[in-house]
C-alpha positions as CSV (number, residue, x, y, z in Angstrom):
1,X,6.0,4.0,-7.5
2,X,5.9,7.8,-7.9
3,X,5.3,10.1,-4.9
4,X,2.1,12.1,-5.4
5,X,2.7,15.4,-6.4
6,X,2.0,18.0,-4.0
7,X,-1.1,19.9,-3.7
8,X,1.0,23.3,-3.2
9,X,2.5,22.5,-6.8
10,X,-0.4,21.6,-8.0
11,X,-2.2,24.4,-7.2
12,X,1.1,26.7,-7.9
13,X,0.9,24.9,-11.3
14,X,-2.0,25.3,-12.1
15,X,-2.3,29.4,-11.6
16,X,0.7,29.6,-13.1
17,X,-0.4,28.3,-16.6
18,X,-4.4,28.7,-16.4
19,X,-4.0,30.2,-19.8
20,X,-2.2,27.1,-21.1
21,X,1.5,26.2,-21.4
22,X,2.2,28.9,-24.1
23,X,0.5,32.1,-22.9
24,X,3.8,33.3,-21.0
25,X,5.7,32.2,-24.1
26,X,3.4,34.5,-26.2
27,X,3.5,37.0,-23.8
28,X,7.0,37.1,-23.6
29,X,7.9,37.2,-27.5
30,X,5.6,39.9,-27.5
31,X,6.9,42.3,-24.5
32,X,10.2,41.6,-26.5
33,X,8.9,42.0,-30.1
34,X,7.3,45.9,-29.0
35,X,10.5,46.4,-27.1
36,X,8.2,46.5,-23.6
37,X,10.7,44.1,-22.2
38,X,11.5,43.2,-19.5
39,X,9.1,46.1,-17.9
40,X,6.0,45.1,-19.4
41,X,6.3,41.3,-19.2
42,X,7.4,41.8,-15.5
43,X,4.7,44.2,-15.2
44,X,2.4,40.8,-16.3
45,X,4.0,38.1,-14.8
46,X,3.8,40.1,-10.9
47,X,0.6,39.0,-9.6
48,X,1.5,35.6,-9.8
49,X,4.7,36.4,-8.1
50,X,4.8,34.2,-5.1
51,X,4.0,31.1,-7.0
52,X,6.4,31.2,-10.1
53,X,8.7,31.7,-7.3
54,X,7.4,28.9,-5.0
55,X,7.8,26.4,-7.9
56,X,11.3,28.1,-8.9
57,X,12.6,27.1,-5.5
58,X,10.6,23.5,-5.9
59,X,13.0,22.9,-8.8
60,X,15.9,24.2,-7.2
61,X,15.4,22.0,-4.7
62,X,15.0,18.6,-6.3
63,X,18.4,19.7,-8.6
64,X,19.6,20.1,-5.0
65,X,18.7,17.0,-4.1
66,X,20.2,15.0,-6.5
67,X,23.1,16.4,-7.8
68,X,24.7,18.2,-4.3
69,X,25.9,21.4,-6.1
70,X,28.0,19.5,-8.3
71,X,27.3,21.7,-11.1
72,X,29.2,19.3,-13.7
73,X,27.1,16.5,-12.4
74,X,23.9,18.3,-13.4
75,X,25.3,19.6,-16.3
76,X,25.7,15.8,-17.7
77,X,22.4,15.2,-16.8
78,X,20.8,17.7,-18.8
79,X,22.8,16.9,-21.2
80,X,21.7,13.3,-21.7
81,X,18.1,14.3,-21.3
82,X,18.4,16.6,-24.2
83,X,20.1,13.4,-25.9
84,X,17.1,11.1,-25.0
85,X,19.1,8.5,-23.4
86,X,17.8,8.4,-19.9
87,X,16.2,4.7,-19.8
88,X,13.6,5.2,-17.1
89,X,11.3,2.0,-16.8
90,X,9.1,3.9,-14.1
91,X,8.3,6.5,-16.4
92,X,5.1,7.7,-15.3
93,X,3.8,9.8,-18.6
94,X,3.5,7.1,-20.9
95,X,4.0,3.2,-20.7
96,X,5.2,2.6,-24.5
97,X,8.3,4.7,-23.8
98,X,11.0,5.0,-21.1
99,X,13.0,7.2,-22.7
100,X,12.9,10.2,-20.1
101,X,12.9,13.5,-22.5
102,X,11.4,16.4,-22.8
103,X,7.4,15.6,-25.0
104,X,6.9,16.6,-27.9
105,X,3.1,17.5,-28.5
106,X,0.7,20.0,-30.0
107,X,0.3,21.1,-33.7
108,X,4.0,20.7,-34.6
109,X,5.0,17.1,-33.7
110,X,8.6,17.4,-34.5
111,X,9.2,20.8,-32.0
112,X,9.8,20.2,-28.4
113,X,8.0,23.2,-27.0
114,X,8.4,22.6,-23.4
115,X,12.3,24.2,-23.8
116,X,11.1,27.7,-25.1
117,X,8.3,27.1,-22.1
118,X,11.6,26.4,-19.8
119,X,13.5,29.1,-20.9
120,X,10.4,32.0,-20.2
121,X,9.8,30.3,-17.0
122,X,13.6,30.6,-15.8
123,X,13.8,34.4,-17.1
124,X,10.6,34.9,-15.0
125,X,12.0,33.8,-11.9
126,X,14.9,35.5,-12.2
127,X,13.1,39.2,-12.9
128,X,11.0,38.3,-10.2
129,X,13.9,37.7,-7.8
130,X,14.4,34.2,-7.7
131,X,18.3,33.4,-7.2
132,X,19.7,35.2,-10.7
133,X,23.5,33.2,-10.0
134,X,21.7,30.3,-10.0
135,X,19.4,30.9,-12.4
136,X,21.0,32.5,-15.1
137,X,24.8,32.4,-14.6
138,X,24.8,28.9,-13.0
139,X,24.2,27.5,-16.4
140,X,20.5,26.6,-15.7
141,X,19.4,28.3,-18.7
142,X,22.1,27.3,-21.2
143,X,21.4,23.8,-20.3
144,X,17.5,24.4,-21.4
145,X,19.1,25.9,-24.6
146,X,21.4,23.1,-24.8
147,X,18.7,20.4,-25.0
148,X,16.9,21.5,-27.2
149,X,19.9,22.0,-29.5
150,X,20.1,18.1,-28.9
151,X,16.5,17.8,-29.1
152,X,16.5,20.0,-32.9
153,X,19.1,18.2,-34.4
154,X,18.2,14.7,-33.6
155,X,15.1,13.8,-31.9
156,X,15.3,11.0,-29.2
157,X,13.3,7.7,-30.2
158,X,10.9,6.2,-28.2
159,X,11.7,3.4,-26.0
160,X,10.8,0.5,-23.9
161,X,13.4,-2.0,-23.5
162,X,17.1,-1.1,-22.1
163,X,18.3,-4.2,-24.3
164,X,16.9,-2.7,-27.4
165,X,18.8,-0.7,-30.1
166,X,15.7,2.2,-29.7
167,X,14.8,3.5,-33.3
């Protein structure tokens, strides 16, 4: 069974993204699209400060926890998440599939959307001061941009028997 969540990520969580999961996604194409970046989008994102960094460290953390600083290690595992071959038979999102990848949901069924969400979240941190050699030049982002290259060119199948040829 699953820890509970927190309730300081929880409520972390849910500041962050009152708007919905997109709004900072929006907001960021759009700082970049008027050429406002990163000033304006920093500008934005500052009153929520302290939380986007709170849950920036969370993450950090549980990467921490698992892979040790071995940055090939972590590397391998994003990589086979972006894959969809992570047989998880705890899952806790969904008992018809254990294939632990990123959801695919909203309007456009075939687009994982939680990597662009990733991606403005880690770029956020980092502008806000969150560990930038970590961050950015740690690989952290090029493994979001790495899934999802996985994740565009061949979508992981759902799943729910580690015996099974999953199609």
């Amino acid at each position: 069974m699953k820890a509970a969540i927190p309730k300081k990520v929880l409520e972390a969580y849910n500041i962050v993204f009152k708007d919905g999961f997109d709004h900072w996604v929006k907001r960021w194409r759009q700082h970049r699209r008027l050429g406002t970046y990163p000033q304006g989008f920093i500008g934005e994102i500052s009153s929520i400060r302290d939380k986007i960094l709170f849950l920036a460290n969370m993450q950090v953390a549980i990467m921490d926890l698992y892979f040790d600083g071995d940055s090939k290690l972590e590397r391998r595992a994003f990589e086979d998440f972006g894959q969809g071959v992570l047989f998880d038979s705890k899952h806790w999102r969904d008992r018809s599939d254990h294939i632990h990848k990123m959801d695919i949901v909203g309007p456009d069924k075939n687009h994982p959307r939680g990597y662009h969400r990733w991606h403005v979240f880690i770029q956020a941190a980092a502008l806000l001061g969150a560990d930038s050699n970590r961050w950015l030049n740690d690989e952290s982002n090029t493994y979001v941009l790495a899934q999802s290259s996985f994740d565009l060119t061949d979508l992981p199948y759902a799943c729910t028997n580690l015996r099974a040829v999953c199609q």
